[in-house]
N, C-alpha and C positions, 0 to 999 in steps of 0.2 A: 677652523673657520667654517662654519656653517652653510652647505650649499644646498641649492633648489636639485633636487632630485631629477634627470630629465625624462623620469618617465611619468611623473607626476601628470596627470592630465585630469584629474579629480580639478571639481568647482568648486572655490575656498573661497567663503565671503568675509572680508571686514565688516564687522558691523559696526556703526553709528555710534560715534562714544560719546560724544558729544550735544547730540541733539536731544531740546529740550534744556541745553545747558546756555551753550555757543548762540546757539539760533533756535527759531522751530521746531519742535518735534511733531508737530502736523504739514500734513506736508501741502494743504492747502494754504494755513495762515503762511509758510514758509513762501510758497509762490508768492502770495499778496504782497510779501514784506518785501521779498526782491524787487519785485516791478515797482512798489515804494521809491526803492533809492534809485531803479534805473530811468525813472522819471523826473529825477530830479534836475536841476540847473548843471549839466555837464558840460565841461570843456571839451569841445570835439577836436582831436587830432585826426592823425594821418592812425590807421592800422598798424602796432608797432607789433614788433618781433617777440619782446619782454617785456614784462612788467613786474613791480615791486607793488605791493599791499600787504593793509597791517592784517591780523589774524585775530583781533579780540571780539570778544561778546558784537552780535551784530548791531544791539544799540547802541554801544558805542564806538566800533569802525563800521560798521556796514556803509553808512554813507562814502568814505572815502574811499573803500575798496570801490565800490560802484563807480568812483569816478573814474578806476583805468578799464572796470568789466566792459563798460557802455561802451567804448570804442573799439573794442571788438565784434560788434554785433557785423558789422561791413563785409567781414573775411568770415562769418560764421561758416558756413560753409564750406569754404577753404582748409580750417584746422582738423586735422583730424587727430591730430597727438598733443597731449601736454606735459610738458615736462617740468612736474612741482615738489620744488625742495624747499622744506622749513626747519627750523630748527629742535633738534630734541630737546623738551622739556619732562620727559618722565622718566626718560633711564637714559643713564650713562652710555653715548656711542662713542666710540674711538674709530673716527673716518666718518663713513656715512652706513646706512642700515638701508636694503631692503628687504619688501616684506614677501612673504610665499604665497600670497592668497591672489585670487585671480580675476575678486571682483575687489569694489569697494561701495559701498550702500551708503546711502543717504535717503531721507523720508523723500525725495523724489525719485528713487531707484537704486539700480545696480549701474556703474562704469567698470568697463571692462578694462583688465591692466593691460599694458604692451609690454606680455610676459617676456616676448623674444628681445625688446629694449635694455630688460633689468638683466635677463642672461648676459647679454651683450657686454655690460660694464660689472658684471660679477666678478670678472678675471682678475680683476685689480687688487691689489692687494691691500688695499685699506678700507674695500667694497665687502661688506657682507650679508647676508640672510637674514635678519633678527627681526621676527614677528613682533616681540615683546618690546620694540622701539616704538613700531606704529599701532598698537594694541588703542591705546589712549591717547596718544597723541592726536592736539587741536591743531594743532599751526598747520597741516595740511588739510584736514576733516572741514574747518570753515569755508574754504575756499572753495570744494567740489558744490554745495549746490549754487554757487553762483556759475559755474563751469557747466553744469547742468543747462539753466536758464538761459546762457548766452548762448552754449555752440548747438551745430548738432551734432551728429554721430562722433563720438571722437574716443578715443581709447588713451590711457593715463600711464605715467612712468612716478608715481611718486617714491620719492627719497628724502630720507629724515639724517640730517647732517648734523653732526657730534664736535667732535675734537679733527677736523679737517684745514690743511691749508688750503690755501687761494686756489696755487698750484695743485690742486686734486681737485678741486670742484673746477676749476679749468676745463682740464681734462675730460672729465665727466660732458660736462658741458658740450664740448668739442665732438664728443660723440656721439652725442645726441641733438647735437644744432640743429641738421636736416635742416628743408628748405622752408618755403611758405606755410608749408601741410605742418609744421612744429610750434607751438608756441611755449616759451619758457615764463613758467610765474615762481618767484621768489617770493614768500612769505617771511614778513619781518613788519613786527611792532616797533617802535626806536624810544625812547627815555621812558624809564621807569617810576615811578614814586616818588618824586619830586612835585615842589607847589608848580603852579600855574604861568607864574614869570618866568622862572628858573630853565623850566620846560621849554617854554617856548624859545627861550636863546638856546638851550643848548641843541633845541630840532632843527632851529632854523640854522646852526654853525653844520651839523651834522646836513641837511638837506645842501647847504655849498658842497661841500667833501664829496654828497654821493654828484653832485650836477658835475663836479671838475674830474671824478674818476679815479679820485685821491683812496683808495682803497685799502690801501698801508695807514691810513691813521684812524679807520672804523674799526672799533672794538664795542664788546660789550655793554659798555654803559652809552654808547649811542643808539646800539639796534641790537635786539634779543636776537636777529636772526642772521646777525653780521657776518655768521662765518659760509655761508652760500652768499651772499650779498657780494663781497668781497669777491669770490670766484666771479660771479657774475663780470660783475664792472673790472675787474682784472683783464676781463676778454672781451669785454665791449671795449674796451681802452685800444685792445690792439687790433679788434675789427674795425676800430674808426664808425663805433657807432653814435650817434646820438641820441641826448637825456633829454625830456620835460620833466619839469614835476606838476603835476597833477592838483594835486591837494594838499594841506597840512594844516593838521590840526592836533587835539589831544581830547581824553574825555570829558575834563573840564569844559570844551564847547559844545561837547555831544549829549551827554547823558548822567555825567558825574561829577561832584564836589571837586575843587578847584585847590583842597590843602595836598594831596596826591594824586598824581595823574600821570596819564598812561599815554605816547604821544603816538600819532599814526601818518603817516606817508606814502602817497599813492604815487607810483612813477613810472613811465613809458622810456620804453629804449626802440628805437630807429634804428636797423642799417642805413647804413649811408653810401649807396654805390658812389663811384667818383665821376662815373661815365652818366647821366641822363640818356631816354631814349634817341635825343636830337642829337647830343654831343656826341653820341656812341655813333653815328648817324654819317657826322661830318668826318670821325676820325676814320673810320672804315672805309669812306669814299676818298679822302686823300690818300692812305694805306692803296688803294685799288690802282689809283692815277698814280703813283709811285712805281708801283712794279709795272705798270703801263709803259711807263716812260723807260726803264731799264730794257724792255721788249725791245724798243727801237736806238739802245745802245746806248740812251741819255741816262742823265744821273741822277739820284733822289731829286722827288717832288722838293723843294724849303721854303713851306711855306711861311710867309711873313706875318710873325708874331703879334705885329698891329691890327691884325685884323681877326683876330680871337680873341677870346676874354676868357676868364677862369672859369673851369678847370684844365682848360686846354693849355692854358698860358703855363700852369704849374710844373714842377721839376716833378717828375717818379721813374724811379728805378722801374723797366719792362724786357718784356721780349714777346716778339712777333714769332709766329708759329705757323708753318705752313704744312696742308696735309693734302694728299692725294688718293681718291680713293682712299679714304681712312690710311695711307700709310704717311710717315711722317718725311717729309719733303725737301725742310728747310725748319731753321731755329735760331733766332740771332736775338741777342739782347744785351742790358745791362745790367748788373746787379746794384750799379751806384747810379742816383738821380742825375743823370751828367747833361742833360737840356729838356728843353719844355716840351710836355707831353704831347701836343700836334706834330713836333718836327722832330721827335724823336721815334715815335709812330712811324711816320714816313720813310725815315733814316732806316731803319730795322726790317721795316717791311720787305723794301728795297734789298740790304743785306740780304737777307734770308733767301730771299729769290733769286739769288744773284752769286753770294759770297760764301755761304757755306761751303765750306771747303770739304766738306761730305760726300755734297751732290754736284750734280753739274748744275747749271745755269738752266734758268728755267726757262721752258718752249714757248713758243707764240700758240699753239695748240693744246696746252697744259693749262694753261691761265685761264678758260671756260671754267674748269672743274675745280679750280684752286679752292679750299678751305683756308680761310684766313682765322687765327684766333688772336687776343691781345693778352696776355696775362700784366697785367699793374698789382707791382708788389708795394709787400707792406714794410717799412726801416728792416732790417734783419738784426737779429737781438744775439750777442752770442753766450755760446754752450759753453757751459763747465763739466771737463769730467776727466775722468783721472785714468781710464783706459777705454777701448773702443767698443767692448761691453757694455760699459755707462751711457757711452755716447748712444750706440742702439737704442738703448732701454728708454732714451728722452725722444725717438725719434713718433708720430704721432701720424700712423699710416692715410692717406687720404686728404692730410691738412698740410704737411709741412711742405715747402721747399729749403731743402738743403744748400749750402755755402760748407768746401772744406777746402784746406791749404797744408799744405809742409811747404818750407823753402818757398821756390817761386812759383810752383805748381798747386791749380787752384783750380775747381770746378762747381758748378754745380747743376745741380736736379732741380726742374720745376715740379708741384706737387702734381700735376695731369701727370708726372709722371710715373704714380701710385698705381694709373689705371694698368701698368702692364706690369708693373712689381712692387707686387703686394706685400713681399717680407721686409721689414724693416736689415734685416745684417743683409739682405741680398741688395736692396737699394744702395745700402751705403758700398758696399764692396764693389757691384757696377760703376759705383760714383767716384771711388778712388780708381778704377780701372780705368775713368775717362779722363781724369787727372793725371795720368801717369805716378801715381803714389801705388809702390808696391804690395801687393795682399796681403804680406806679415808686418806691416808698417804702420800703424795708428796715422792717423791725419794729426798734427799738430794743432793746426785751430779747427772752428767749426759754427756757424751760425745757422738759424733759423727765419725763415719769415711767413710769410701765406700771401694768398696772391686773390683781387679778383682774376676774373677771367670774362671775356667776351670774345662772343662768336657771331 
């Protein structure tokens, strides 16, 4: 398998395969023709995290694409990395391809890659080097000068996806999520060559599938670019993010005859914290009155569930975390949804400071400096694997929280707690050492989840 060389430090440009084809090859008319579509009748959202848009000739998706660009104009500033995958249409990839050059050009310039991103997910084994994947290839090439026109500084991770599952663009995904400063775009056209009716049902069946996260029933004849797509909304699914859609349409409405037509789909993906500013606000001050009230020998705050409303009202599996001078304090929680998140907050809080059986009981002089954090986790999904090898190898440093059991001994790791052990067989091996599951002894079961976190 072909790898980037790491002493490479040579300037490798992509050149422009496309322009004059896709779009503009002047890079004035190319300007004009953007600010075109970004002036047009757009739907303003909220700044999403993702986006999906189609990849063809700019007269006939440019409009649509423009209807998820324009709403990044808000965070322009904010992004400084984008992470864009489309699919191979000129050579055969098996997994995904990147490429070794260090810019990539378009008639409005040079974008710099984030060489040290593509290193990052090189390791992988279905991840390779392959110049002659992105050589010609459009389904990313379209996309940069509108990427150009909306942000400013920002540096590029593109990837051209083959023959990949879900579960590896996941993955991928996962390691390059990053926070606000990331934004991921998935290039994907959706129905092909079909009349003008036919099209439109089957975009508009395919447009349900991708809004419900149904990601197991998009294949090829719905979207050219379905197999990043699918990774996508595979992990929006389980981040609990939210869909719009945007636009839809086909080039039958844009620019072309109506017996064959090409369909295009513009779509925003939202995280969705569970906590708002306010809410985060309340849970933290009842958290505070809680361990307040154990200082003076009383018992958890309970507070009464009539007087919240959702999300507070709702069931989630958590655990309250308590630190000291950055050392860790206290740590009590749930891994099952076992009461409503205000009073289960309170409840935990309380424990931690109180009931760890770790520490002592926490001071009336400690409480000044106390670090409270909340982790709310997400269902936990379980692991398949056939020895504790496997099990490693699925483990996903810096994202997972771990669940393992033998018999009636059960534990687990929350993912903060990557920040001090960073090996995957070291986590797990600590993990079964907190468990009482002995070091030559595979865990019998095993799940995974991810957690927000507030602090």
């Amino acid at each position: 398998m072909a790898r980037l060389q790491d002493n490479q430090a040579r300037t490798s440009i992509r050149p422009a395969a496309v322009a004059g084809m896709f779009y503009p090859g002047n890079a004035v008319q190319l300007d004009t023709d953007i600010d075109q579509f970004l002036q047009a009748d757009i739907h303003e959202i909220s700044p999403p995290k993702a986006i999906i848009v189609p990849h063809a000739g700019y007269v006939y998706s440019g409009a649509v694409a423009a209807s998820a660009y324009a709403n990044l104009l808000r965070q322009r500033a904010a992004i400084k990395r984008v992470v864009l995958l489309g699919p191979a249409h000129r050579v055969y990839v098996e997994g995904m391809a990147l490429p070794t050059n260090t810019h990539f050009a378009t008639p409005l310039g040079n974008i710099t890659l984030d060489t040290h991103a593509l290193a990052d997910i090189a390791d992988l084994p279905f991840v390779e080097y392959l110049d002659a994947a992105h050589r010609d290839e459009h389904s990313l090439e379209v996309q940069l000068p509108f990427l150009q026109k909306i942000l400013d500084d920002f540096v590029l991770v593109p990837i051209v996806v083959g023959n990949a599952s879900p579960e590896q663009v996941e993955l991928v995904l996962e390691r390059l999520w990053g926070g606000p400063e990331t934004l991921v775009v998935i290039s994907s056209d959706l129905s092909h060559y079909h009349d003008y009716q036919f099209a439109k049902q089957l975009d508009t069946a395919t447009t349900e599938l991708i809004e419900s996260f149904a990601w197991p029933q998009l294949g090829p004849e719905q979207a050219c670019g379905c197999m990043p797509m699918r990774g996508l909304l595979k992990l929006a699914r389980q981040k609990n993010m939210t869909i719009q859609t945007l636009d839809l349409r086909n080039s039958g409405d844009t620019a072309g005859p109506r017996d064959k037509v090409v369909g295009y789909g513009a779509y925003a993906l939202h995280e969705q914290l569970i906590l708002s500013g306010n809410d985060k606000d309340i849970v933290f001050d009842v958290m505070r009155h809680s361990i307040k009230q154990g200082l003076h020998g009383n018992k958890a705050v309970q507070p009464d569930i009539n007087d919240y409303t959702a999300p507070l009202t709702g069931r989630y599996a958590m655990f309250v975390t308590l630190k000291l001078n950055k050392q860790l304090r206290g740590c009590i929680g749930n891994t099952e949804a076992d009461r409503p998140l205000i009073e289960a907050a309170a409840y935990y809080a309380h424990a931690a400071a109180f009931s760890d059986p770790r520490f002592p009981a926490l001071r009336e002089e400690e409480f000044a400096n106390i670090e409270i954090s909340l982790s709310i986790l997400t269902p936990a999904t379980r692991l398949e694997f056939s020895d504790e090898q496997e099990l490693v190898k699925q483990l996903r440093p810096g994202i997972d929280g771990l669940i393992i059991e033998s018999n009636t001994r059960r534990a687990t790791f929350l993912p903060a707690v990557w920040e001090s052990i960073t090996e995957p067989a070291r986590f797990l091996s600590e993990l079964k050492q907190k468990a009482g599951i002995a070091a030559d002894e595979p865990p019998e079961q095993a799940w995974r989840y991810t957690a927000e976190c507030y602090s």
